[in-house]
DRENMARMI-424601 format. One record per atom (N, C-alpha, C, CB): residue in one letter; atom name; x, y negated, z. Coordinates in Angstrom, 1 decimal. Glycine has a CB too. Layout:
<nodes>
  sero  guba       u       v       w
     A    CA       X       Y       Z
...
</nodes>
This chain:
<nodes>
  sero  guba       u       v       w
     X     N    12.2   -62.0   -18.7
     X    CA    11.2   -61.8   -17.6
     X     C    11.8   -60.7   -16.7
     X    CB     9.8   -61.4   -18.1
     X     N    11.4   -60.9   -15.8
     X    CA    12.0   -60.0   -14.4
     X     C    11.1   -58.9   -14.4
     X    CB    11.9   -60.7   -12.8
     X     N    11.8   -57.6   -14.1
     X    CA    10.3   -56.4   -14.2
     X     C    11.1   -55.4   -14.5
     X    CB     8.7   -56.5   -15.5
     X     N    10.8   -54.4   -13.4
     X    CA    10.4   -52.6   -13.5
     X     C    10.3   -52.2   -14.3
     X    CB     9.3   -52.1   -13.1
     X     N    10.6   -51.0   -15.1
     X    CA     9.4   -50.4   -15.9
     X     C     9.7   -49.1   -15.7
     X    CB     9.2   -50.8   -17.3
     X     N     8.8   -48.0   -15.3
     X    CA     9.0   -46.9   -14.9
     X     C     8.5   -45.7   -16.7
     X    CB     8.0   -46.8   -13.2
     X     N     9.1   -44.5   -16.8
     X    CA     9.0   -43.8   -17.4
     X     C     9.5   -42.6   -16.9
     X    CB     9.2   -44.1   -18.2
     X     N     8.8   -41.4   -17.8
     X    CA     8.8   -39.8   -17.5
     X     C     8.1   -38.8   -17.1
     X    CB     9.3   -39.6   -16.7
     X     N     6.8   -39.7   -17.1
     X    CA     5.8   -39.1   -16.3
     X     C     5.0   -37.9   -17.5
     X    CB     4.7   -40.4   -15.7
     X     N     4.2   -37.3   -17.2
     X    CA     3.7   -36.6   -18.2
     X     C     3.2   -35.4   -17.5
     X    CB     4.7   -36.4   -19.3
     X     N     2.8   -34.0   -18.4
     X    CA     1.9   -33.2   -17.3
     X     C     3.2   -31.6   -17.6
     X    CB    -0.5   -33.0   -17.9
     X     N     3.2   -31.4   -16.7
     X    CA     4.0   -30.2   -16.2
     X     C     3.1   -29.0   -15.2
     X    CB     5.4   -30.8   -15.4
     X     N     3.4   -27.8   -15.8
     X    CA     3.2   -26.8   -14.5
     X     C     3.6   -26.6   -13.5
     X    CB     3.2   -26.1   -14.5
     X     N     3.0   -25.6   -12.9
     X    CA     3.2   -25.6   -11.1
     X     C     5.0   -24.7   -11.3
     X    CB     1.5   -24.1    -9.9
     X     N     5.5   -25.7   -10.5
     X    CA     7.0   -25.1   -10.4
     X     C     8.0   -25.5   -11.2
     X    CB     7.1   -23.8   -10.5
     X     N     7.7   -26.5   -12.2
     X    CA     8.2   -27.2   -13.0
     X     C     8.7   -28.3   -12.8
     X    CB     7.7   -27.4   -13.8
     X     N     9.7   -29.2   -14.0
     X    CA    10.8   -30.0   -13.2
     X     C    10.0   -31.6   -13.9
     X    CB    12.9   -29.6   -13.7
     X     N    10.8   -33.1   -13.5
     X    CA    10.6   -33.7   -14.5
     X     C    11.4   -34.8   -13.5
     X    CB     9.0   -33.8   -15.0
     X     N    12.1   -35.7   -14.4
     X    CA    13.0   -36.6   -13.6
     X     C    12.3   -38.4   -14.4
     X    CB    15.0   -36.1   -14.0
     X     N    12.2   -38.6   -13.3
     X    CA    11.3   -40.4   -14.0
     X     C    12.7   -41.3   -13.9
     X    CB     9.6   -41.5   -12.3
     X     N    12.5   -42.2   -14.1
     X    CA    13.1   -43.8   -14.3
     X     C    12.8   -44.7   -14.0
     X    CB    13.4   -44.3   -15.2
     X     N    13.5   -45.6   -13.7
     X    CA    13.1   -46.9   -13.4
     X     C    14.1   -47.8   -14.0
     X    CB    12.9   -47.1   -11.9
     X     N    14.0   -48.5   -14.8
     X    CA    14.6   -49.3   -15.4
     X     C    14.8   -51.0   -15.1
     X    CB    14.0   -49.0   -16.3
     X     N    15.8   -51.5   -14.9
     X    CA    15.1   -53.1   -14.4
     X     C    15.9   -53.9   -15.2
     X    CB    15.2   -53.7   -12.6
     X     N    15.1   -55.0   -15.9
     X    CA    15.7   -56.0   -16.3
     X     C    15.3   -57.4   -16.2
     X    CB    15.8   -55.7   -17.2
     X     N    16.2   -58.4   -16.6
     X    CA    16.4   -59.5   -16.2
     X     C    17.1   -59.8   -14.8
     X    CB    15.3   -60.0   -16.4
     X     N    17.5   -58.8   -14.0
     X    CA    18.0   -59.3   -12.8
     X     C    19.1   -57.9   -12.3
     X    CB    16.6   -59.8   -11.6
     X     N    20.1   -57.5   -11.4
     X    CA    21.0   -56.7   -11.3
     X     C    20.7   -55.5   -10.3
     X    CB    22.0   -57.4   -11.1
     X     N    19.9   -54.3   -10.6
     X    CA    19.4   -53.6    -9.8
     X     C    20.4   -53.3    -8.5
     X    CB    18.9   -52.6   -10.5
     X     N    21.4   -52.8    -9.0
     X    CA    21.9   -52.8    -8.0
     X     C    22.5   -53.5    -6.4
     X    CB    22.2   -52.6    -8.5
     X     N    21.8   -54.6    -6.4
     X    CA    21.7   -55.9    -5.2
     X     C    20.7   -55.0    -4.7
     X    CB    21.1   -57.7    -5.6
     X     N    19.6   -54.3    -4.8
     X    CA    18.6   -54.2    -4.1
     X     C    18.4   -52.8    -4.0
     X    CB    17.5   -54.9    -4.7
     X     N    17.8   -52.6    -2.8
     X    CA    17.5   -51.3    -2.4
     X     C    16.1   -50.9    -3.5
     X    CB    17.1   -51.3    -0.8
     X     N    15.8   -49.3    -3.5
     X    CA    15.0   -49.2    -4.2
     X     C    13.9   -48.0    -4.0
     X    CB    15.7   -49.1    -5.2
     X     N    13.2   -47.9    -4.2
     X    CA    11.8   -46.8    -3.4
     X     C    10.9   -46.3    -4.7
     X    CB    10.4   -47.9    -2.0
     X     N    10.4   -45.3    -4.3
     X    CA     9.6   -44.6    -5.0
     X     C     8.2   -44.4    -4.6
     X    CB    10.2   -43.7    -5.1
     X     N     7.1   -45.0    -4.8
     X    CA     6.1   -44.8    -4.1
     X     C     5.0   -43.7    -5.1
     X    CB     5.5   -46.3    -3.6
     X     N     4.1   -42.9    -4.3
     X    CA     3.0   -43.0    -5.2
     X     C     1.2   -42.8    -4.8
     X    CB     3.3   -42.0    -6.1
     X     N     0.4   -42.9    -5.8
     X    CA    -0.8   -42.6    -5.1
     X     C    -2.0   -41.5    -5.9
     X    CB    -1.4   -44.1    -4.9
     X     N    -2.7   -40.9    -5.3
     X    CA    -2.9   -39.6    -5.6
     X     C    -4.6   -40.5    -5.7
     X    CB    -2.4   -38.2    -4.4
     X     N    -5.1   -39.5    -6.8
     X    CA    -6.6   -40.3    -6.6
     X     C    -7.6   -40.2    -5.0
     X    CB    -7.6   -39.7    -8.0
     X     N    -8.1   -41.1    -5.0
     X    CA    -9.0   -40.9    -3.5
     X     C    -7.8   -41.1    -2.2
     X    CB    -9.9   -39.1    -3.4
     X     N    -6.6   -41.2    -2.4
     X    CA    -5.7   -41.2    -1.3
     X     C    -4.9   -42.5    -1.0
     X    CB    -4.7   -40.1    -1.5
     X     N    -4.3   -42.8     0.1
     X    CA    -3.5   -44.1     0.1
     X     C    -2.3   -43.7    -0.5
     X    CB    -3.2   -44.8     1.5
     X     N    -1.3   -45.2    -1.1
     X    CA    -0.5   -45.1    -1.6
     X     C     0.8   -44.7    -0.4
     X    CB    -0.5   -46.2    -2.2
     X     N     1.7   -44.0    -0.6
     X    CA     3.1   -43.3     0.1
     X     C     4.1   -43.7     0.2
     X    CB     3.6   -42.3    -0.4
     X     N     5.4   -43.4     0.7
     X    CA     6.4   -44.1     0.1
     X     C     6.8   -42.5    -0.3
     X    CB     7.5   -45.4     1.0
     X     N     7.8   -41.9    -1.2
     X    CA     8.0   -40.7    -1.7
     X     C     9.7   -40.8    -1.3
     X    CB     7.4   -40.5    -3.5
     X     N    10.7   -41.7    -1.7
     X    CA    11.7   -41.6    -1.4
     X     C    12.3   -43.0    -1.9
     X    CB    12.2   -40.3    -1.9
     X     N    13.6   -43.3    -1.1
     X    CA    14.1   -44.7    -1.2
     X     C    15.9   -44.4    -1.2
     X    CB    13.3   -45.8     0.3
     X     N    16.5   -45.4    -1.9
     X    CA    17.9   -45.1    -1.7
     X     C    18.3   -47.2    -1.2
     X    CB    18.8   -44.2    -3.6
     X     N    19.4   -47.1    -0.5
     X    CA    19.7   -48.2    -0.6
     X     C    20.3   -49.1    -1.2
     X    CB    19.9   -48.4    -0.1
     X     N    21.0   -50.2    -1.3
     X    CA    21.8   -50.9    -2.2
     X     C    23.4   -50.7    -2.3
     X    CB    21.5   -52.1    -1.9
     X     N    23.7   -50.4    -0.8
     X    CA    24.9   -50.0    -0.7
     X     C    25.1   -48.8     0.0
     X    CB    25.6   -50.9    -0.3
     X     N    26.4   -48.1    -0.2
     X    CA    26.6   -46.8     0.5
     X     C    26.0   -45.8     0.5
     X    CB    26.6   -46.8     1.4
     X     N    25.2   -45.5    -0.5
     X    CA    24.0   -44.1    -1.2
     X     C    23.2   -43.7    -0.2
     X    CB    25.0   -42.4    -1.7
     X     N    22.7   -44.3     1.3
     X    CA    21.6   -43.9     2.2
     X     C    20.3   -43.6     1.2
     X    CB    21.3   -45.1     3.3
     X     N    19.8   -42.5     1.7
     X    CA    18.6   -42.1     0.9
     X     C    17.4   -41.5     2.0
     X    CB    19.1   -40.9    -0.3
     X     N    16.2   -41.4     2.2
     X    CA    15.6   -41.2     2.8
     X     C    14.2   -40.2     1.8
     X    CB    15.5   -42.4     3.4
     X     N    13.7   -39.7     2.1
     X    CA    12.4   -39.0     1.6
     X     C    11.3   -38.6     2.3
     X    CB    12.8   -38.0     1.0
     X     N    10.3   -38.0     1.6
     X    CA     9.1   -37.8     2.5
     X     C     9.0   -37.1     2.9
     X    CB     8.2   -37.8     2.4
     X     N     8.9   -36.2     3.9
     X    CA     8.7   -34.6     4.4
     X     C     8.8   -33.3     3.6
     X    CB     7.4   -34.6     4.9
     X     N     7.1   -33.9     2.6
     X    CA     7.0   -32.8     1.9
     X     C     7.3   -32.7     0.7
     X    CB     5.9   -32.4     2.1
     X     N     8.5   -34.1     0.2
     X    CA     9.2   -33.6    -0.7
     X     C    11.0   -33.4    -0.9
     X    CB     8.7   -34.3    -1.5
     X     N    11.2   -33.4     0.5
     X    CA    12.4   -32.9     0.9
     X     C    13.0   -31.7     0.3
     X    CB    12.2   -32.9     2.1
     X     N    14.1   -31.1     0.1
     X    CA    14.8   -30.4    -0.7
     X     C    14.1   -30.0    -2.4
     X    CB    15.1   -29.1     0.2
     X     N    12.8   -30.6    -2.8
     X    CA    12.9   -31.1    -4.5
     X     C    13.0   -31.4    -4.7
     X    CB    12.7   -31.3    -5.5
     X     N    13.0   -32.9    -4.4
     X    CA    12.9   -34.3    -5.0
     X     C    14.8   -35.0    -5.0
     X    CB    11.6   -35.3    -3.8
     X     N    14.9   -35.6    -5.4
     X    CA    16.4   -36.4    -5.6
     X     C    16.3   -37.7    -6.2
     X    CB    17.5   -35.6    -6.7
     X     N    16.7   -38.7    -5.3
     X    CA    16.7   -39.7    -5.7
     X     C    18.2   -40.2    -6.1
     X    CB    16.0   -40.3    -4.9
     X     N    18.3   -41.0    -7.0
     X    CA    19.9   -41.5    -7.8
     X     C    19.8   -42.8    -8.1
     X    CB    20.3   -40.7    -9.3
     X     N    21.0   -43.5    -8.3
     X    CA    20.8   -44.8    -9.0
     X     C    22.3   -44.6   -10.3
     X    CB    20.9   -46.4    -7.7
     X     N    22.1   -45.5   -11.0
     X    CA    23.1   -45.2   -12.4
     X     C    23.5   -46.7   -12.8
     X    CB    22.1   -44.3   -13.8
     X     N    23.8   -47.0   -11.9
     X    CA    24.3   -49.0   -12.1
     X     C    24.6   -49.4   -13.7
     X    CB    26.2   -49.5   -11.3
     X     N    25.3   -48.9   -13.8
     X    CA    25.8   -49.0   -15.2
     X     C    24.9   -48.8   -16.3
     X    CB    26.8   -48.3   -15.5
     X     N    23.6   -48.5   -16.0
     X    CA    22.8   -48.6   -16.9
     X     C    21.0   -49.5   -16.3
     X    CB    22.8   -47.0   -17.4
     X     N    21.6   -49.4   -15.1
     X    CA    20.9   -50.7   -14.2
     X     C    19.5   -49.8   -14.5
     X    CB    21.1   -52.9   -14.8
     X     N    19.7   -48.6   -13.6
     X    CA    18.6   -47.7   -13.9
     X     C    18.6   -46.7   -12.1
     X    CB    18.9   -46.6   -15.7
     X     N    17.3   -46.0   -12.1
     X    CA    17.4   -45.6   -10.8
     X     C    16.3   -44.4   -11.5
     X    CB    16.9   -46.8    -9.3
     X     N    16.8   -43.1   -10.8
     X    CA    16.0   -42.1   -10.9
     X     C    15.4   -41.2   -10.1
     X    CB    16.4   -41.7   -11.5
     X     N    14.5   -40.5   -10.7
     X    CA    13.8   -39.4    -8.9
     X     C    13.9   -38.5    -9.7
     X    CB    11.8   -39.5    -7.9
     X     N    14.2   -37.2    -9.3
     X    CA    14.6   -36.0   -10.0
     X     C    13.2   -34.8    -9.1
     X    CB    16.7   -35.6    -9.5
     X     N    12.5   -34.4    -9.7
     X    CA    11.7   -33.6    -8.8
     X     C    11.2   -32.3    -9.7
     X    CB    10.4   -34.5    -8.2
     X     N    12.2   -31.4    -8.6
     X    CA    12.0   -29.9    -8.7
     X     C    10.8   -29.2    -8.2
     X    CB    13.1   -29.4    -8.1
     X     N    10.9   -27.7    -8.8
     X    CA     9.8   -27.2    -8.1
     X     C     8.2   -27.7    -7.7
     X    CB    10.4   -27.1    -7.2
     X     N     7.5   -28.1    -8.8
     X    CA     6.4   -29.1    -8.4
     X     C     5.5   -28.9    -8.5
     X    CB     6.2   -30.0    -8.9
     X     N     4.4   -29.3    -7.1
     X    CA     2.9   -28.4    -6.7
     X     C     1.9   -29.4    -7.1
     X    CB     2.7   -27.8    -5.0
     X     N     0.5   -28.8    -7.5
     X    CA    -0.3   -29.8    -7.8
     X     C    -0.5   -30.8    -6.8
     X    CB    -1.3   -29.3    -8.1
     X     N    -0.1   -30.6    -5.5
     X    CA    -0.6   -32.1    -4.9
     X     C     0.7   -33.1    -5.1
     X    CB    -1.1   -32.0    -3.1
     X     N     1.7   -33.1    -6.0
     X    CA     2.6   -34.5    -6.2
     X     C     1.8   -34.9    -7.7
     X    CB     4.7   -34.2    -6.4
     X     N     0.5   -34.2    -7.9
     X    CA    -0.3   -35.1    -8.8
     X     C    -0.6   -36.7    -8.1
     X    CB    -1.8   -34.3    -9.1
     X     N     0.2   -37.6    -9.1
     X    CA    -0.1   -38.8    -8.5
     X     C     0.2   -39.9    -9.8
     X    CB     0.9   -39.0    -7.0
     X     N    -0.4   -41.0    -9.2
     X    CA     1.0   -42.4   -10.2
     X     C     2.1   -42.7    -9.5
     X    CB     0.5   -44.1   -10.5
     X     N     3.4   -42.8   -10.0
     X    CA     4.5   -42.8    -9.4
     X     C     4.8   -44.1    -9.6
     X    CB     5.5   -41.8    -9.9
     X     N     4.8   -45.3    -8.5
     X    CA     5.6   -46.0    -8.5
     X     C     7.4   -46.5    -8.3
     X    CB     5.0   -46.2    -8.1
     X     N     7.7   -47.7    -9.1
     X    CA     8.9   -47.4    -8.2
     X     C     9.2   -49.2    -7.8
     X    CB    10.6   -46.5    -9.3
     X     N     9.5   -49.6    -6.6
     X    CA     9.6   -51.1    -6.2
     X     C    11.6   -51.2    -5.7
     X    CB     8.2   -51.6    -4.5
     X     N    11.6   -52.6    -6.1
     X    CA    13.0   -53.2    -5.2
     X     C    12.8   -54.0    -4.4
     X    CB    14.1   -53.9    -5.9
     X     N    13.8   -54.0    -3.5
     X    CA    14.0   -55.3    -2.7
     X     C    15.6   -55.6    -1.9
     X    CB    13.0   -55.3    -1.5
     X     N    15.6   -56.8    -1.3
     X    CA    17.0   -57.2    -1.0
     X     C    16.9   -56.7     0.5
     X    CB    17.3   -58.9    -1.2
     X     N    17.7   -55.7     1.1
     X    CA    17.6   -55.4     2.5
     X     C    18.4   -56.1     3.4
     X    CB    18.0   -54.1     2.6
     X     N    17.9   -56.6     4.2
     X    CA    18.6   -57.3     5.6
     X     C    20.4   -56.7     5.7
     X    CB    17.4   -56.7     7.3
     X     N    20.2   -55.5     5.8
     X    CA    21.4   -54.7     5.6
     X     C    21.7   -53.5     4.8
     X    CB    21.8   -54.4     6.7
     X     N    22.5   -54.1     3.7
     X    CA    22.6   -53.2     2.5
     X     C    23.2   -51.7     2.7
     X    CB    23.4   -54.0     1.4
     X     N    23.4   -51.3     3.9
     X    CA    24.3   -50.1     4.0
     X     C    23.1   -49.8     5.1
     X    CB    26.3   -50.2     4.5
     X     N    22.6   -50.1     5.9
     X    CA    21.3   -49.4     6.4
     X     C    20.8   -48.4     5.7
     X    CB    20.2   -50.2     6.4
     X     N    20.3   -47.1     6.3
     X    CA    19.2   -46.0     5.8
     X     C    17.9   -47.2     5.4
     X    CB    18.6   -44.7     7.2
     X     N    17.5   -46.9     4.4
     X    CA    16.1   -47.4     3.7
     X     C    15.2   -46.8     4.7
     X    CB    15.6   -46.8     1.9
     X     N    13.5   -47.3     5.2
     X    CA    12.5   -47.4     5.5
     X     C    11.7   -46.9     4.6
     X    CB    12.3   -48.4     5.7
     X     N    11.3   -45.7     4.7
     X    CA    10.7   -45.3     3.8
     X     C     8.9   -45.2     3.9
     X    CB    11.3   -44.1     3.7
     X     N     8.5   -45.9     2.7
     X    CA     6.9   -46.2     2.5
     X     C     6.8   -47.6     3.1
     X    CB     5.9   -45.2     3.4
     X     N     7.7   -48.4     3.0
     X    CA     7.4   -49.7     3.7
     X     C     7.6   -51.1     2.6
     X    CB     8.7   -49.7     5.1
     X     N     6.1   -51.3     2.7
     X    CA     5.7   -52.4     1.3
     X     C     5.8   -53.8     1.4
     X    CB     4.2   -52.5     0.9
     X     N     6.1   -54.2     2.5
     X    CA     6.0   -55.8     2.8
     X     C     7.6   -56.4     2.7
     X    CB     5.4   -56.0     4.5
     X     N     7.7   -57.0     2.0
     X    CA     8.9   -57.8     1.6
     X     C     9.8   -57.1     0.2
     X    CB     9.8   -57.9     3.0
     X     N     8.8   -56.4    -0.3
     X    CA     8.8   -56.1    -1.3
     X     C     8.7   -56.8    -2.7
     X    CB     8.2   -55.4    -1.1
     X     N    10.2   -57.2    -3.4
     X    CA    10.3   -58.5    -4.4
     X     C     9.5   -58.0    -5.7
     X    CB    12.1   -58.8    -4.9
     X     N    10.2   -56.2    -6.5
     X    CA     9.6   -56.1    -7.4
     X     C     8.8   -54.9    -7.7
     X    CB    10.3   -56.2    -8.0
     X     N     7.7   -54.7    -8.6
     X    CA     7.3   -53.4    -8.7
     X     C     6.5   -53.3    -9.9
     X    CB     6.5   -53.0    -7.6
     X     N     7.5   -51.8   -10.2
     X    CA     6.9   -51.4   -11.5
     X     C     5.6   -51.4   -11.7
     X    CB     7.1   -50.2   -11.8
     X     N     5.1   -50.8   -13.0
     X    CA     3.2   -50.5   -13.3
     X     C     2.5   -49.2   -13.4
     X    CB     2.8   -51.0   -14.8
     X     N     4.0   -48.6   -12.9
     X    CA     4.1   -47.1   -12.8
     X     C     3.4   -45.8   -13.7
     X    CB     3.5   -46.9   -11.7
     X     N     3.7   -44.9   -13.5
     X    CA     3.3   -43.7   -14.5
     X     C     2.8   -42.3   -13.6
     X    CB     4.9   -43.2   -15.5
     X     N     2.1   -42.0   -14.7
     X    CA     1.4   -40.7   -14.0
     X     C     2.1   -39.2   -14.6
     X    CB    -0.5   -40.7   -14.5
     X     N     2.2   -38.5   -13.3
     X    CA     2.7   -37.3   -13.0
     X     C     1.5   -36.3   -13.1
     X    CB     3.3   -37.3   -11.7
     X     N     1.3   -35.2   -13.8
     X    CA    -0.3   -34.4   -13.6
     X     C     0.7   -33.0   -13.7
     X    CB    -1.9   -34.7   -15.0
     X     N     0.3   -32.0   -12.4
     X    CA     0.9   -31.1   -12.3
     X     C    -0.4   -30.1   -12.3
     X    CB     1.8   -31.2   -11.2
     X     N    -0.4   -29.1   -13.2
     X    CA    -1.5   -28.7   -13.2
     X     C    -1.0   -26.9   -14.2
     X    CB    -2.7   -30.0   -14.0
     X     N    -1.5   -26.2   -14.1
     X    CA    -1.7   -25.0   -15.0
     X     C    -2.4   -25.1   -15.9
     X    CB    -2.1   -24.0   -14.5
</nodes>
């Protein structure tokens, strides 16, 4: 079966690290670009950060610009978000989706859901003291 599956999530304090995964199988992640979305209770869903399929373009959100890191690891047909320094509001569920980009060496679109092939079931991040 074709499918996502994200892990890592868990509860950390304010200023603490935690790096998720995304795992995919049955099909070759690396064809597809890949994003990180998430949603905070009472709030709409985000996009958080995206890398592309080819040529390491990466994009992120504002306000998680210089903590956050996004990676992909082909060879284990895995993609990861690395997020430093972490304040209670990246309390959220962390999604992560693929898709096939029109042009694979393009900067990714970041927070952009429509034509979107796969998506994890995602995991929750609780940043809290």
């Amino acid at each position: 079966q074709l499918q996502l599956v994200e892990s890592g999530g868990g509860l950390v304090q304010p200023g603490g690290s935690l790096r998720l995964s995304c795992a995919a199988s049955g099909f070759t992640l690396d064809e597809y670009a890949i994003g990180w979305f998430r949603q905070a209770p009472g709030k709409e869903r985000e996009g958080v950060s995206c890398i592309s399929s080819r040529g390491g373009s990466t994009n992120y959100l504002d306000s998680v610009k210089g903590r956050f890191t996004i990676s992909r690891d082909n060879a284990k047909n895995t993609v990861y978000l690395q997020m430093n320094s972490l304040k209670p509001e990246d309390t959220a569920i962390y999604y992560c989706a693929a898709w096939v980009a029109r042009n694979p060496f393009r900067r990714c679109v970041l927070g952009r859901e429509n034509g979107i092939d796969y998506w994890g079931k995602g995991t929750l991040v609780t940043v809290s003291s």
